[in-house]
N, C-alpha and C positions, 0 to 999 in steps of 0.2 A: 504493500500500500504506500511506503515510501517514497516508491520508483516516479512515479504518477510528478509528484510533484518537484522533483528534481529535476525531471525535461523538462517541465516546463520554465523553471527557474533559468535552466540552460538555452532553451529557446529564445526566452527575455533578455539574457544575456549577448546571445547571437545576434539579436535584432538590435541591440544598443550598440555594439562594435560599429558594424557594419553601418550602421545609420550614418553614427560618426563620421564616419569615412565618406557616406554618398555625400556629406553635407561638405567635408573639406574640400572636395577641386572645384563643384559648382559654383561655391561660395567664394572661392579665390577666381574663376575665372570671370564672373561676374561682374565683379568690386574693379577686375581689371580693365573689364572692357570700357568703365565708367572714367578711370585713373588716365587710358592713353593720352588723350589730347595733352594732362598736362606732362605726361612724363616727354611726348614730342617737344613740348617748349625747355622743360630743363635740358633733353639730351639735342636738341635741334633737329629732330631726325623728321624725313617725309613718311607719307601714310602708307609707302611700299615696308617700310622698317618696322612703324608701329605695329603693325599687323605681323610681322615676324617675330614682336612678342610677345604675341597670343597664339600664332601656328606653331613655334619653334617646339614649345609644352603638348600639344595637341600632338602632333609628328612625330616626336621623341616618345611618347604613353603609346601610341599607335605600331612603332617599332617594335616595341619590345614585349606588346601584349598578349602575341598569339605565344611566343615561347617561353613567358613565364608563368601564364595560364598553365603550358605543360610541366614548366617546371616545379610549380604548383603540388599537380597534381599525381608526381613523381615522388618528389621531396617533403610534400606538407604545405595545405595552405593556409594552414594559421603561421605557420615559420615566415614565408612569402610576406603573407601580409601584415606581418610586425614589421619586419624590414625596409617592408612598403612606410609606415610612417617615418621609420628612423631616417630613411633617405629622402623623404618629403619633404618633410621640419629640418635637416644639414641645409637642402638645395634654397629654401623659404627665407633659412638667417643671409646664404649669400647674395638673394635677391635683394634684401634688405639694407645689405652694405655694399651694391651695383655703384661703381663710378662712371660707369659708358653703357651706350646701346645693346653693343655687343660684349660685354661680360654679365647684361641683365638676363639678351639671347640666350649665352651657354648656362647660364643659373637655370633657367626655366627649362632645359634641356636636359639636366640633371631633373629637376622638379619630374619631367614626364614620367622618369624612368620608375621616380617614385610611387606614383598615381598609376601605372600600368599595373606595380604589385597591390594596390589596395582597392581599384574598383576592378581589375581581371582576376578579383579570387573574391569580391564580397556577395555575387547572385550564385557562385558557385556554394559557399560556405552556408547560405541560406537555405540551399538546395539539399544541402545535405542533412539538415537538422529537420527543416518541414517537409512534411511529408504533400503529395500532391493537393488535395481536399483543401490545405491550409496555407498552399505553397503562394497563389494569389495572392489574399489578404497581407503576407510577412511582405512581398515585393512589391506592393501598394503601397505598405508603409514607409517604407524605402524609398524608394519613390516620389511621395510625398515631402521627407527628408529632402532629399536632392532638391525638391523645388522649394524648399523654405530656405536654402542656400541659395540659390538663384534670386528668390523673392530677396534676402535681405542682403545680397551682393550688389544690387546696384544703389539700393537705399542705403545701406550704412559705409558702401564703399566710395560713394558722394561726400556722406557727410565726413570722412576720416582723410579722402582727400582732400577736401577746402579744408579743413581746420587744422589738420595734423601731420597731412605730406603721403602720398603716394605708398611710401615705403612702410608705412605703420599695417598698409593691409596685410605684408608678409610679416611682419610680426606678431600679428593676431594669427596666422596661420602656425606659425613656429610653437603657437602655446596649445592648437589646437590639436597636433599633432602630437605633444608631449601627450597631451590626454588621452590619446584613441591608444598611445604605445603602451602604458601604464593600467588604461583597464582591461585593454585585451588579456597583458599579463598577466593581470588580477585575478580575472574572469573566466577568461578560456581555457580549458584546460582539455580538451580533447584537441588530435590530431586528425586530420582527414588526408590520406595520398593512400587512392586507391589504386591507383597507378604503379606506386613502389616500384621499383626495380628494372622498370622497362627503361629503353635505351633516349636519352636526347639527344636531337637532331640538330647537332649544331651548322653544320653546314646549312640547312634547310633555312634555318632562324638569319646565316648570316646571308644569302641573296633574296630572304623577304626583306628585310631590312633595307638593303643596298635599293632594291626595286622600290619600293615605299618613298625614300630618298629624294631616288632621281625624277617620280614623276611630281613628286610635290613641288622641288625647284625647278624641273621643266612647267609647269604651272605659273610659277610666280614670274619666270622670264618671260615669257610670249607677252609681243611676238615676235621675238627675236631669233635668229637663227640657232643659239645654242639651249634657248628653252624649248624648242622644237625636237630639237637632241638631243636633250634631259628628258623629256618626255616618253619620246621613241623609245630609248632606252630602258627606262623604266617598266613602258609595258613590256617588254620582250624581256626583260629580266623577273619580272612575276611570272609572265609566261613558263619560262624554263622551272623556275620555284613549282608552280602546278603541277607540271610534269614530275619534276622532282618528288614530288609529295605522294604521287600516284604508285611510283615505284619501290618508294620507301615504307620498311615494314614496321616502321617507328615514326612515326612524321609526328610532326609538330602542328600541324591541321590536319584533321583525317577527311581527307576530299570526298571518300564514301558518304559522309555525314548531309552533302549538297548534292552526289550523286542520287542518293537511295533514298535520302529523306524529305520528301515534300516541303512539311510546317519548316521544319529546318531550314531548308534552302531560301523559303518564298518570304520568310519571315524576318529571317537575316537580311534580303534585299530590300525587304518594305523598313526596314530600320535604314538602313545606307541611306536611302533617296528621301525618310524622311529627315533625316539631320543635314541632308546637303542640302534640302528645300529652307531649312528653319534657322543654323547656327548660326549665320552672316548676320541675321537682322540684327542683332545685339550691338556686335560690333559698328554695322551699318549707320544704326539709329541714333547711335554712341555719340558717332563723330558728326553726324544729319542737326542733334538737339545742341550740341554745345558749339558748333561753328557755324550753322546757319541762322539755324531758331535763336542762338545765343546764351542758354541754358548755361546755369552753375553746373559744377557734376553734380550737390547734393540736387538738385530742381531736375536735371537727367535722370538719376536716380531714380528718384519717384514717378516721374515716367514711365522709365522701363519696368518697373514694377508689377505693372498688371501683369505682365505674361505668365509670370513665375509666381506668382500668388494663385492665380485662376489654375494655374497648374498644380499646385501644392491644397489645393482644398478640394479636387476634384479625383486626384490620384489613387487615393484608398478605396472610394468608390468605387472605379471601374475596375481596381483591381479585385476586390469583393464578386463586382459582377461578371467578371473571367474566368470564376471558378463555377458559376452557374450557365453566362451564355455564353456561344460561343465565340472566341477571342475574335475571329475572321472579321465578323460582322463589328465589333465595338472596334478594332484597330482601323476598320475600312470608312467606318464614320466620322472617326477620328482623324484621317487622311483628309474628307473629301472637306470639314469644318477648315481646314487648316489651311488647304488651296484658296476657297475664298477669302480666306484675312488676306494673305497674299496676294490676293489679286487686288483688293481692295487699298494694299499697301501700293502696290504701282501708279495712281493716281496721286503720289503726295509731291507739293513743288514746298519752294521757301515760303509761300505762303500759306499753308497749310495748318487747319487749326490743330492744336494740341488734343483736344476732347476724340477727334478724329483719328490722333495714333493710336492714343491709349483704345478705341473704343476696337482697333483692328488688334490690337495686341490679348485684349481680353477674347478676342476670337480663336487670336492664333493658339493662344494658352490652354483654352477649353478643347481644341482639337488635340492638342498634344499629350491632356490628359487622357483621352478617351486612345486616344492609340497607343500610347507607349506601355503601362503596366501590363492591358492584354496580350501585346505583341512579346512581352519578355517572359512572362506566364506559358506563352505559347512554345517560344521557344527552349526552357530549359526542363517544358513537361515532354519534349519530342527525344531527347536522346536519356541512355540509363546512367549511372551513378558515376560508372569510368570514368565517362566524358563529360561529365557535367565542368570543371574545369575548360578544358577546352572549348565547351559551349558559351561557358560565362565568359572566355577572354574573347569569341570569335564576335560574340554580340557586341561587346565592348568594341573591337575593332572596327565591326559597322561602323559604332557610335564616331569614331573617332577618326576614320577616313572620309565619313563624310563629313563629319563639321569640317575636317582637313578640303575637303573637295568645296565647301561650301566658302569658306574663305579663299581656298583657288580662284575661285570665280570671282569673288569681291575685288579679291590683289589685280588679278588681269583687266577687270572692267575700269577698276581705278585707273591701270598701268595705260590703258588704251585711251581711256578721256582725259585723263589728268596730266599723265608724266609722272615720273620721281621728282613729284615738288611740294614742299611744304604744302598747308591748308592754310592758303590765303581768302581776304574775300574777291579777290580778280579769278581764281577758279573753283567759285560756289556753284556758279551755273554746269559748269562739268559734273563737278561733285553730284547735284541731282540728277543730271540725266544717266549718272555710273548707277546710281540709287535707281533709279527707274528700271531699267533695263536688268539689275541685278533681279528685284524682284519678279520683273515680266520669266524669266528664267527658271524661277524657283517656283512660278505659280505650277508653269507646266510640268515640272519636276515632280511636282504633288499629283498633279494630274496624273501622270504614270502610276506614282506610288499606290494608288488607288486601285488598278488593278492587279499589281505586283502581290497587294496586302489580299486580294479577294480571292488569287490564285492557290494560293496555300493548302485550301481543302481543310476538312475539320479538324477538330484538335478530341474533342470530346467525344 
């Protein structure tokens, strides 16, 4: 009679780590996107650079997530994801004491590697404690988590920058990361690596990486001759990686998993195209409210607000109702809300009221609640325990090639209306029509994802 409530203490347990954890990168990326404009003025840098210190984190978590997911779940990932905060909070102090552009760059670069071991083992860790019936609601709550980081990343990362300097938001994170390292230790006390003993792919790990790389900087070049040939490159070096993967009796992606598995494969892709549709606006609107509308960051802040608030009280919900309807349907309504904020976004110039973003952001935020807990439900209910690891880093990777892909498209649209030049007001008028055009892009992007999300077939 004991036993009964000792899981459950440990499930509570599980669901407070890991909360932790969804709430620290949200909540630093967020605070960030609010922080650019003034961090361009202390280091001088154009909006090709700023935005390289929000990809450089994103790019670097995305390299190293499929094979420490494996590593994960070879080795242990409660081991992983301690190590995941220790290297978080080191990467967090040196962002904190950044002299240049590019020593902020390679800090956040370390930062990724950090964040690759603590949200590429947290739906996995989850997974392994709830059982299917309950497995929704715990990734709801999580969920949820993540978006009251996003909610109070652009609000409190407003206020922390006008008053107290850019650099304080990594110091809030360096203490939040002491915390998550200290209760996991506290608290967790079971080891999960089902995997034990089987072999890592290092090769495999080091040409996704290298491919991953070169198509992100061929991205950011175009449309210049050598970003054309970062690009090229890149896909032909994944290319060979697939291959590789197919042959290999240890891979570090098991490609079967996209081969044989429907919800797997289709659900995986309706995550990609939903985060390349959605992550830019942040950053987009970031720099749209404080160089044309003229916004403080704290007054940006609270702008951007709505998305990740409507997100964060809507999340538990659908994820509740994932274990009842079927995911296909709530992730696919979830898609098709989210195209229209979008669309609704392409219509906005300098003159454009405020009542009007927010009222497209509460749009965007209510579509993304209704898609993402089911679509993640979806996916870590489709493969067995093995993989759950790998499942939980490959979704992560979604998550995170496409925000990567969704800022591609920002940097290039900027790169082609703008140039690599400061954000003056002689080119605000580029500035909106890069803003225009990004969202025309993203609308249609949603458009796909909408049948990408209803192809999947049942879950239930």
């Amino acid at each position: 009679m004991d036993t009964l409530p000792k899981i459950e203490d440990h499930k509570t347990a599980v669901l407070l780590v890991t909360s932790i954890a969804a709430f620290l990168t949200p909540f630093m990326s967020a605070s960030i996107n609010i922080a650019l404009p003034t961090m361009g003025m202390e280091f001088a840098t154009d909006a090709i650079t700023l935005s390289w210190i929000a990809t450089s984190f994103i790019l670097s978590a995305a390299v190293f997530l499929i094979p420490l997911g494996r590593i994960a779940d070879i080795s242990g990932r409660k081991k992983v994801f301690i190590w995941g905060g220790v290297v978080f909070g080191g990467a967090s102090v040196i962002c904190a004491l950044a002299w240049s552009a590019p020593v902020l760059i390679a800090a956040r670069v370390l930062q990724g590697v950090g964040g690759a071991m603590l949200f590429g083992t947290s739906a996995a860790i989850i997974s392994s404690v709830y059982p299917p019936g309950e497995r929704g609601r715990a990734m709801g709550i999580n969920i949820a988590i993540t978006y009251l980081g996003l909610s109070l990343g652009p609000f409190l990362g407003g206020i922390m920058t006008q008053y107290m300097g850019w650099r304080s938001i990594f110091w809030l994170n360096t203490l939040l990361c002491t915390l998550l390292v200290v209760v996991t230790i506290w608290k967790l006390k079971p080891e999960w690596a089902e995997a034990r003993g089987e072999r890592f792919d290092l090769f495999g790990s080091v040409i996704y990486g290298a491919g991953l790389v070169a198509l992100m900087y061929g991205l950011s070049e175009l449309p210049s001759t050598h970003g054309f040939v970062s690009l090229g490159s890149g896909l032909v070096i994944l290319l060979i990686f697939l291959k590789w993967e197919t042959l290999n009796i240890s891979p570090i992606l098991d490609i079967t998993l996209f081969a044989h598995n429907q919800v797997f494969a289709f659900s995986n892709l309706a995550a990609f195209i939903n985060y390349s549709a959605t992550f830019a606006v942040g950053f987009l609107l970031s720099l749209y409210l404080q160089y044309i509308k003229g916004l403080t960051p704290a007054d940006a802040g609270i702008v951007l607000v709505a998305m990740p608030v409507v997100q964060a009280v809507f999340s538990p919900l659908t994820g509740r109702l994932s274990d009842r309807i079927e995911p296909r349907l709530l992730a696919s309504a979830g898609m098709a809300l989210t195209a229209a904020g979008l669309l609704l976004l392409m219509f906005i110039g300098a003159d454009t009221a405020t009542w009007y973003i927010i009222f497209c952001l509460i749009m965007l935020g209510a579509g993304f609640a209704l898609f993402s807990s089911p679509n993640i439900n979806a996916v870590m209910s489709s493969v067995d325990k093995k993989s759950l690891g790998v499942a939980s880093a490959t979704l992560a990777t979604m998550r995170l090639t496409g925000q990567m892909f969704s800022l591609g498209i920002a940097m290039l649209l900027i790169s082609l209306f703008m140039g690599r030049v400061q954000v003056t007001p002689e080119v605000y008028p580029q500035y909106v029509q890069s803003l225009q055009t990004a969202f025309a892009i993203f609308t249609a992007l949603c458009i796909g994802g909408i049948f990408a999300s209803m192809a999947r077939g049942k879950t239930h």
